[in-house]
C-alpha positions in Angstrom: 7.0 -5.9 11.6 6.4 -3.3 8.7 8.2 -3.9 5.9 8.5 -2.5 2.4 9.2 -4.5 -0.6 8.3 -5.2 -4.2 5.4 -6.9 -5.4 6.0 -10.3 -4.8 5.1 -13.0 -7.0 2.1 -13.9 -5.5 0.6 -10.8 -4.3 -3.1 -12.1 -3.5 -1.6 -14.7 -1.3 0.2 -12.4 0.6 -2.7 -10.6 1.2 -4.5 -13.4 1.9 -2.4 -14.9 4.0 -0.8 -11.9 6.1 -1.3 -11.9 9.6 -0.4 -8.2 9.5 -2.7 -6.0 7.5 -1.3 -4.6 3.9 -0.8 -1.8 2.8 -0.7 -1.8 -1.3 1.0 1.3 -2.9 0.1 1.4 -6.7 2.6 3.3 -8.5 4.9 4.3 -11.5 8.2 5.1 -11.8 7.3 8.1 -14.1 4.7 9.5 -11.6 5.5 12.7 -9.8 3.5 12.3 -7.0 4.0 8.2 -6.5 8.0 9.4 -5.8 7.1 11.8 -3.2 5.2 9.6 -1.4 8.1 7.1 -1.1 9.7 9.1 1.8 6.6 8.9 3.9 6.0 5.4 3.2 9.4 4.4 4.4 8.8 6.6 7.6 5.4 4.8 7.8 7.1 1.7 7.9 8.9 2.4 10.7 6.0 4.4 12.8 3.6 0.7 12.7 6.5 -1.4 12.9 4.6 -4.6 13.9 1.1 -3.8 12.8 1.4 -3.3 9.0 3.1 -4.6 6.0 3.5 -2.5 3.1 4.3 -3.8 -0.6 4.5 -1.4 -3.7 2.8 -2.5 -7.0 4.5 -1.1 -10.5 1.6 -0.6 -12.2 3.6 -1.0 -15.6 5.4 -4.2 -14.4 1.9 -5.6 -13.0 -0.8 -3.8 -15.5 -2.8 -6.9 -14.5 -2.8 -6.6 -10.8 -3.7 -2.7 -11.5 -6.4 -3.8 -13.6 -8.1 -6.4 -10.8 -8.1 -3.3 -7.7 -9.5 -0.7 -11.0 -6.4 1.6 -10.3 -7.5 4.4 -12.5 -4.9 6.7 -11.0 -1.9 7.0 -9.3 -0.5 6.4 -6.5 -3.4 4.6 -5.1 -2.7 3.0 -1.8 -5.2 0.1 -0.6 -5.4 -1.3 2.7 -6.4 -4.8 3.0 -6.9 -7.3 6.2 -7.3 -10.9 5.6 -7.6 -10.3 1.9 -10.8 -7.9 1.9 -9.7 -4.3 0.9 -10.8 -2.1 4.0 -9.2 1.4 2.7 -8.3 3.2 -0.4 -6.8 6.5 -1.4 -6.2 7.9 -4.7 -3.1 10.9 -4.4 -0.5 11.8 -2.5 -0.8 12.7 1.0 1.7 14.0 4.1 2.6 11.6 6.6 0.4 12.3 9.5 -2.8 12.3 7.4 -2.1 9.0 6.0 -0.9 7.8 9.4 -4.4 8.7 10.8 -6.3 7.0 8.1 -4.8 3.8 8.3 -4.6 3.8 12.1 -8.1 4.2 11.9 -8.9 1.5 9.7 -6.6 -1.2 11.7 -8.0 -4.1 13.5 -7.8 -3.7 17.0 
């Protein structure tokens, strides 16, 4: 099921442990572009129901997590299976583009 949610408190073991793959969004409250992308998040969500989980990282709350993945701008979405980042975007992008990426990058 996809889901969306906070960063939870222990982010690596989630990606670790996630049967589903993840889907990190790496944003800021303050960031232009990281708002207009929640919209087609939440609509991603729903469109791979079941095959992805997506979590959003405050890069001011979690400067540390930010740091470890070299977020160097924003929003930067990674996509990781069984803890191994497969994917990664820097910018916003429209909802079919991004749908095509990932879909592309899912385990089979």
């Amino acid at each position: 099921m996809a889901e969306t949610k906070q960063l939870p408190p222990r982010f690596e073991q989630l990606i670790q442990e996630s049967e589903l793959p993840v889907l990190a969004d790496f944003w800021a409250e303050w960031c232009g572009p990281c708002r207009m992308m929640e919209p087609v998040l939440k609509q991603l969500s729903k469109d791979m129901k079941g095959r992805l989980r997506i979590v959003k990282v405050n890069v001011d709350k979690h400067p540390e997590v930010a740091a470890r993945y070299q977020i160097q701008g924003i929003p930067t979405m990674i996509l990781f299976h069984k803890g191994r980042p497969i994917w990664r975007q820097s910018g916003a992008m429209p909802l079919p583009l991004l749908k095509q990426q990932i879909e592309q990058h899912l385990p089979q």
